[in-house]
N, C-alpha and C positions, 0 to 999 in steps of 0.2 A: 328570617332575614328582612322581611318587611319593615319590623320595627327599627333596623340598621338604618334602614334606607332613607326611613321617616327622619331620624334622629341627623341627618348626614344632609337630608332636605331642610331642616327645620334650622339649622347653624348656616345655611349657606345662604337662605332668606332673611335673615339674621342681621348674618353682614353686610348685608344691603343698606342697612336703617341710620347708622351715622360712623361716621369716620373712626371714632373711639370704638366704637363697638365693632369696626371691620378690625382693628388692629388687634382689637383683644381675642378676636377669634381667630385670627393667623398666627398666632400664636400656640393655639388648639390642637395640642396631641393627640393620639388614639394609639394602645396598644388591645388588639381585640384578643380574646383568648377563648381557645375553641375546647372544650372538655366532655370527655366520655370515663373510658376508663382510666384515662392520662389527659394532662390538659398539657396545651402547648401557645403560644402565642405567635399568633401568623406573622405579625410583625410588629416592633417594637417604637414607639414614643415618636409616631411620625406625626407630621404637621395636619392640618385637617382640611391647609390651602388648597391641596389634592385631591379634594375628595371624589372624585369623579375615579384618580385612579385607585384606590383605597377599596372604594365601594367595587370597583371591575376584581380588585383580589379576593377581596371577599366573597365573592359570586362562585367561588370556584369550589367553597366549602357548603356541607348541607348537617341538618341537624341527623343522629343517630346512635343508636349503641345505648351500652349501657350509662348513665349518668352518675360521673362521682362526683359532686357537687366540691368538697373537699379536696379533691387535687386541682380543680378551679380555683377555689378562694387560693387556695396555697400558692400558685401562679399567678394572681392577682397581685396578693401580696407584696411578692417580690419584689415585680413590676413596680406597684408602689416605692415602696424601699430604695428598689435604684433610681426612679427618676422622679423624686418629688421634690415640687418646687414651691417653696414658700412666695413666693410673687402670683401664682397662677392658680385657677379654686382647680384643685387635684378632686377631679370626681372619680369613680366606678359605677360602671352601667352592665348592672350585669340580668342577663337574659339568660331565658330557658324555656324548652315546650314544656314546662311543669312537669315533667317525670322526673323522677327518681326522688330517692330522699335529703332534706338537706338538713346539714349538720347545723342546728343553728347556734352552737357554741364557736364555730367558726366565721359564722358569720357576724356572731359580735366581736370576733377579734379583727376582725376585716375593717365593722366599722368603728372600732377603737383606734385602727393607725393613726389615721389623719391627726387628733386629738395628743396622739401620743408623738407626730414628729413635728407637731409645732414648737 
C-alpha cells in the first residue's frame, strides 16, 4: 500500500505546479482492483480530487492469499473498456508483492487495449 500512497502523494504535489496541470489532474480517475483468487474493484472511475478519501478506503484492504494475476488483468480490462477516454492518458498501475505467477500472454493483451481502442 505504500506504493499507493506514494503514487496519491506524487499527483497531489503535482497539482500544485500550474493551473493546467491542477485541471488535468482533477480530472484523474482511479479504479483500484484488489486480486487473489478473484479480483474485485473497490471502487470504480472515481476522481483523484479525493484522494485523502480514496486512500482512507483503501487502508481498509491488505495484501494476501493466493495470487491469480489473470483474474486481475481480466478486471483490469473491463474497467478499461468501460470507462476509456480518448481526451484523458487512460493508464494501469498495476501492483503486487511479487508472488504468484503471471500469465504474461495476458498481460500483453492488457497492454494491447489502449492501442486497440484508439
Amino acid at each position: 500500500m505504500e506504493s499507493v500512497f506514494s503514487f496519491i502523494e506524487t499527483r497531489k504535489n503535482l497539482r500544485k505546479s500550474t493551473p493546467v496541470v491542477q485541471m488535468a489532474i482533477d480530472r484523474d480517475t482511479v479504479s483500484p482492483v484488489l486480486f487473489n483468487s478473484s479480483a474485485t474493484a473497490i471502487f470504480e472511475n472515481r476522481r483523484l480530487s479525493h484522494s485523502d478519501e480514496l486512500l482512507q478506503e483503501m487502508m481498509k484492504y491488505s495484501a494476501g492469499g493466493v495470487k491469480n494475476f489473470a483474474e486481475g488483468i481480466k478486471c483490469a480490462s473491463n474497467l478499461i473498456n468501460k470507462y476509456h477516454d480518448p481526451l484523458k492518458v487512460n493508464l494501469v498501475i498495476f501492483l503486487s508483492d511479487g508472488l504468484g505467477i503471471l500469465p504474461e500472454n495476458k498481460l500483453r493483451e492488457l497492454c494491447q487495449l489502449e492501442t486497440n481502442l484508439e
